[in-house]
N, C-alpha and C positions, 0 to 999 in steps of 0.2 A: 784233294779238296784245295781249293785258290783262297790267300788268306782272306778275302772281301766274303766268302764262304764261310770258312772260321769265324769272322766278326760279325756275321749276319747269325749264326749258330747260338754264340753266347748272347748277343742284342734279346734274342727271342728270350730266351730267361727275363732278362731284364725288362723286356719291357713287358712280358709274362703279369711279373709282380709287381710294375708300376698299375696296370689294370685295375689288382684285388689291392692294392692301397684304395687306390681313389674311390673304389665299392666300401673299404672300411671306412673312409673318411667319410662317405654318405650315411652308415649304419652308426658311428659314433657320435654324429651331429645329430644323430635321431635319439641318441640317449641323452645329447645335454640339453638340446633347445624341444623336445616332444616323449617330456615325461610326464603328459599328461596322458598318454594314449601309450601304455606299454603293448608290448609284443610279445605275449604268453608264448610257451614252447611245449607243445606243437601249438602254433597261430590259429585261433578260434575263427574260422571264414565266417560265422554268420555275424558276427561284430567287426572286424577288420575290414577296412577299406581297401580296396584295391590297389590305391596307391601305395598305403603303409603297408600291404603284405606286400608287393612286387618289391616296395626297397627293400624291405628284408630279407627279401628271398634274396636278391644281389648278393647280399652281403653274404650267404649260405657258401659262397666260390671264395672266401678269403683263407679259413682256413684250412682247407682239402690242397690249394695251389700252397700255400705257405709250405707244407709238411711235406708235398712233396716233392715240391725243388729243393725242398733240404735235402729230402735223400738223393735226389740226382746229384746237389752240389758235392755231398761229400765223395761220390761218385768220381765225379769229377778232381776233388782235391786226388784220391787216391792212384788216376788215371792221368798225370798234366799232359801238356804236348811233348814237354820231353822226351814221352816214352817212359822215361824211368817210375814204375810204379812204386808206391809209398803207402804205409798202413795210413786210416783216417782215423784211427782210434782214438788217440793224441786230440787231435782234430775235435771230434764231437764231444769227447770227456769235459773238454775246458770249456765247451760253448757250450752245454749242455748245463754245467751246473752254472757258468754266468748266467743263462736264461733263466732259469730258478732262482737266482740268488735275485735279479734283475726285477720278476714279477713281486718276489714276495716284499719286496722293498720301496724301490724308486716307482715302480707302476702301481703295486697296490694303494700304494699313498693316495693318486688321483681316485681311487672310488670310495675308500675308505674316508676320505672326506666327507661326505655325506653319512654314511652309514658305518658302524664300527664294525663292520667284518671283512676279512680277508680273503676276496674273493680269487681261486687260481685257475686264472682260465687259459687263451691260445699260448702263451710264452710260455710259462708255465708245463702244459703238454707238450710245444714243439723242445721244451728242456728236457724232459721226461722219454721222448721220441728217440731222441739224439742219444741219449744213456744207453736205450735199450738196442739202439744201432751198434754202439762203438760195442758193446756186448754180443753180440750176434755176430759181427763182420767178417769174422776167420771161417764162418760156415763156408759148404760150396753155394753157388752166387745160385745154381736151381732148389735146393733145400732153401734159401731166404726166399726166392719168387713164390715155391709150393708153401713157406706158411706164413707170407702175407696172403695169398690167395686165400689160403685159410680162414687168418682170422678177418679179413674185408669180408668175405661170401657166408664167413660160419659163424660169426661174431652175433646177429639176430637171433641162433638157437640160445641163446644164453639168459635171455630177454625175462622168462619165468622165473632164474635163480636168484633172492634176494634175501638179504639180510638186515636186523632191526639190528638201533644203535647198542642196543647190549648182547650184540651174539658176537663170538670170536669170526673175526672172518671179514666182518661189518668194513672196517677201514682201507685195507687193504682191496675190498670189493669197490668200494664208495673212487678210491681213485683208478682202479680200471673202467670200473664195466656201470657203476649207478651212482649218477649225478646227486651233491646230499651231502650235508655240512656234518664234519671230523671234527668239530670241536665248536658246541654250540653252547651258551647261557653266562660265558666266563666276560672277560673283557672287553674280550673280542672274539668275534667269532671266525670260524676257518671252513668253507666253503669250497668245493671242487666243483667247478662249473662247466670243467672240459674231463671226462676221462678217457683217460689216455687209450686201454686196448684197440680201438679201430683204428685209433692215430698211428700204431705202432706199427699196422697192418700198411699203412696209407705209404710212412716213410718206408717201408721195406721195398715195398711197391716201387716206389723211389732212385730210389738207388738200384735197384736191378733195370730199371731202364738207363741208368747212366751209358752204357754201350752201345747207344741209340746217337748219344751224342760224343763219343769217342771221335776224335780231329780227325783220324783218318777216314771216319766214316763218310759214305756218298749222302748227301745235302738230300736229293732227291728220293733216296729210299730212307729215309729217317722220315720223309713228307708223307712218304704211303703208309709206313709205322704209324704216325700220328693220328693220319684220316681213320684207317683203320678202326686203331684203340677207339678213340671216338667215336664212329660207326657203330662199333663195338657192343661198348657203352651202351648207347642211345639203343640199341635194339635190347635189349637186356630189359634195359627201365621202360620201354615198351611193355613188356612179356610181362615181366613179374609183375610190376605195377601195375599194368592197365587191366590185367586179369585177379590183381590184389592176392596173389600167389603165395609170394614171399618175399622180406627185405624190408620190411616196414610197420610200424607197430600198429598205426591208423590208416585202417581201411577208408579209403575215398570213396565221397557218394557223388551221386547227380543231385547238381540243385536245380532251382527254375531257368537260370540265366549259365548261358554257356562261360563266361567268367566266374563267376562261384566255384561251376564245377572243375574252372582250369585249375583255379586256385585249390581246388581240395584235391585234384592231382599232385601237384605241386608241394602241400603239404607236408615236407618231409621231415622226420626226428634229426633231429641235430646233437642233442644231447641225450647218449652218445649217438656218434652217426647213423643211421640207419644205412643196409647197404643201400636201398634207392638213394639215401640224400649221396653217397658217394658217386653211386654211377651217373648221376646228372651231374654233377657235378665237375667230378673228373672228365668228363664226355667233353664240356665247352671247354676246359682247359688245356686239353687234346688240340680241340679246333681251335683254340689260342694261340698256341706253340709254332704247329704249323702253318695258320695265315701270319703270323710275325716273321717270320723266319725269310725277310727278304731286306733288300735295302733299306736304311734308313730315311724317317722324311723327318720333317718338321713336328707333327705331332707325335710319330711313333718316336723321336728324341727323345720328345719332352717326355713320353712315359717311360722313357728308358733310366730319366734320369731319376724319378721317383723311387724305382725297382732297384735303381743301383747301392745305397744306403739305406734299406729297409727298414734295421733298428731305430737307425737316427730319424726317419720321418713318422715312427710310432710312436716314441718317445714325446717328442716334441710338438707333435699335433694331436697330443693329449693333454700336456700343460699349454698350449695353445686354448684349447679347446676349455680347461678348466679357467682360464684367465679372463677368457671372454664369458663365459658363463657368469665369473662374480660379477665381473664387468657390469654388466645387464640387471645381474640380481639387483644390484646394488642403485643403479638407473631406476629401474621401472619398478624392484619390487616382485614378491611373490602375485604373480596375475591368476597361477592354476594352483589354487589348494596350497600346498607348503613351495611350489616351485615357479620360477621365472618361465615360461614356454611361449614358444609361437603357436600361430590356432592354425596352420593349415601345414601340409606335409609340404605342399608348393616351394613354401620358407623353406625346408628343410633341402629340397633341392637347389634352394640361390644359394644356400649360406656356403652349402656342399662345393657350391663352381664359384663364388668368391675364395673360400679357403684355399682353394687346390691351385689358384690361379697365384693366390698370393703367399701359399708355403712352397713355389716352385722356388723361389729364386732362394733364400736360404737354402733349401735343399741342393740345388746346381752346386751352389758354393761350397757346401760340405761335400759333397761329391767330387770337385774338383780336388779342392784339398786332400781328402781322402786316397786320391788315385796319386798326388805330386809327394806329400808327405812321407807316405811309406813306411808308417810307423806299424807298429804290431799289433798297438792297442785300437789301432781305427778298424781292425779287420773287422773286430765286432760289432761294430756297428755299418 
């Protein structure tokens, strides 16, 4: 492999997760400035607009891509180019519990503003991911492929077993497998908005394709690897889905209009994942990988450079996001019920390409820095 290969290899990550930034940054401008019109889970298509279901659905690709380039990266930590392999245990312990300590603190601040509960959603579970990895990782690398395949594919049998807040079991359940607040009436309340078991399933998945992207491997057959999986994918969520088999808790109807019905295809559980919302999912981040995976231009940079500081542009185009929100409050006033909001989703798409346009250049700048500094504590972010 010639290093313009190598550099083309890693780009593709990168500019992988600049992509599901700029999707989050559209799904997060949808919770400050269009909380008049929430986005129930699963999304109600005979009320939902098309616009507002298609941006949300976008946003459906941020955390499935996030969890599982973690598992490739740490993959990758374990495998460098030097050849000399190294455990990533180390590795995922310390960034696993920053991401925990990180949500319940400096993040949960921004929502907890509004509302006093603590809500633990994607950091949170990609901290949680990470734990259950550096725990697992001494396995052999096909026993981790055989029980993420597991819990991704088996994880929907699970779907009838539930537990009420006063049975032994209940908490412990609530942050695997059923979404549903651990700590409700008190101050504040404490809400699991991501659980983690199919996550676990995602990052394992992860990381057992890291070998796809090992430097020595051929550029070209990592490309068939990708279409593949993808292909894959997409016939899978054909099958089950189209024939409502299995993989999903809401069966899709036909409505009168072929958009309705797209849309009630589409429809997929998120909380927790349903296999369908994975295999469409994972499927375009397949086909992500592989159409990136070539020289750099001009735009595909600029998404590189998003993807290359991850933390730092979630972080910050949340109190970004929260600053202009008082901003506004504070201007115009509550205009929807108790909230500041714009009346059409359109807004919600200019605000989305003003922001992105104008948290690049911060962003560039910490990146830069990031890469010249060389400090320990920027890896984190």
């Amino acid at each position: 492999m010639t290093s313009e290969q190598v550099k083309n290899r890693i780009h593709s990550i990168d500019i992988m997760r600049g992509v599901v930034i700029l999707l989050m940054l559209l799904d997060h401008v949808r919770e400050r400035f269009f909380s008049q019109m929430p986005v129930l889970d699963p999304m109600d298509v005979d009320v939902t607009s098309p616009g507002l279901f298609w941006s949300r659905f976008a946003a459906h690709f941020c955390a499935p891509t996030f969890i599982f380039l973690t598992g490739l990266s740490a993959w990758l930590y374990s495998h460098p180019s030097s050849g000399k392999v190294r455990s990533a245990r180390s590795f995922l312990v310390k960034r696993g519990l920053f991401l925990i300590a990180l949500e319940v603190t400096v993040i949960c601040f921004l929502w907890i503003w509004f509302i006093p509960t603590i809500f633990l959603q994607v950091i949170w579970a990609i901290g949680l991911c990470m734990l259950a990895l550096a725990l697992l990782i001494n396995l052999p690398q096909r026993l981790l492929l055989a029980l993420g395949l597991l819990i991704v594919f088996g994880h929907n049998l699970l779907t009838p077993i539930t537990f009420s807040p006063d049975e032994w079991g209940y908490t412990l359940w609530t942050i695997l497998h059923d979404r549903g607040f651990i700590s409700e009436g008190g101050l504040v309340n404490v809400k699991i908005s991501y659980p983690v078991l199919p996550w676990i399933g995602v990052i394992l998945l992860g990381y057992c394709a890291g070998p796809l992207y090992a430097h020595n491997r051929d550029s070209e057959d990592r490309k068939q690897w990708l279409i593949g999986l993808g292909l894959a994918c997409i016939a899978l969520f054909a099958i089950l889905r189209g024939l409502n088999i299995y993989g999903e808790t809401l069966p899709w109807q036909q409505f009168s209009t072929a958009v309705q019905t797209a849309m009630s295809i589409f429809n997929v559980t998120k909380y927790p994942p349903s296999l369908s919302f994975l295999l469409i999912t994972l499927a375009l981040m397949f086909f992500g990988l592989w159409f990136f995976e070539r020289p750099l231009n001009r735009f595909s940079n600029a998404l590189r450079v998003y993807g290359s500081v991850p933390m730092f542009f979630y972080i910050f185009h949340l109190y970004v996001l929260l600053i202009l929100y008082t901003i506004c409050s504070a201007i115009f006033g509550a205009n929807h019920g108790a909230y500041f909001a714009v009346n059409d989703i359109t807004w919600i798409w200019l605000i989305t390409v003003v922001l992105a346009v104008t948290l690049y250049w911060p962003t560039k700048a910490f990146s830069h820095y990031k890469r010249k500094a060389n400090k320990p504590w920027l890896k984190y972010l």
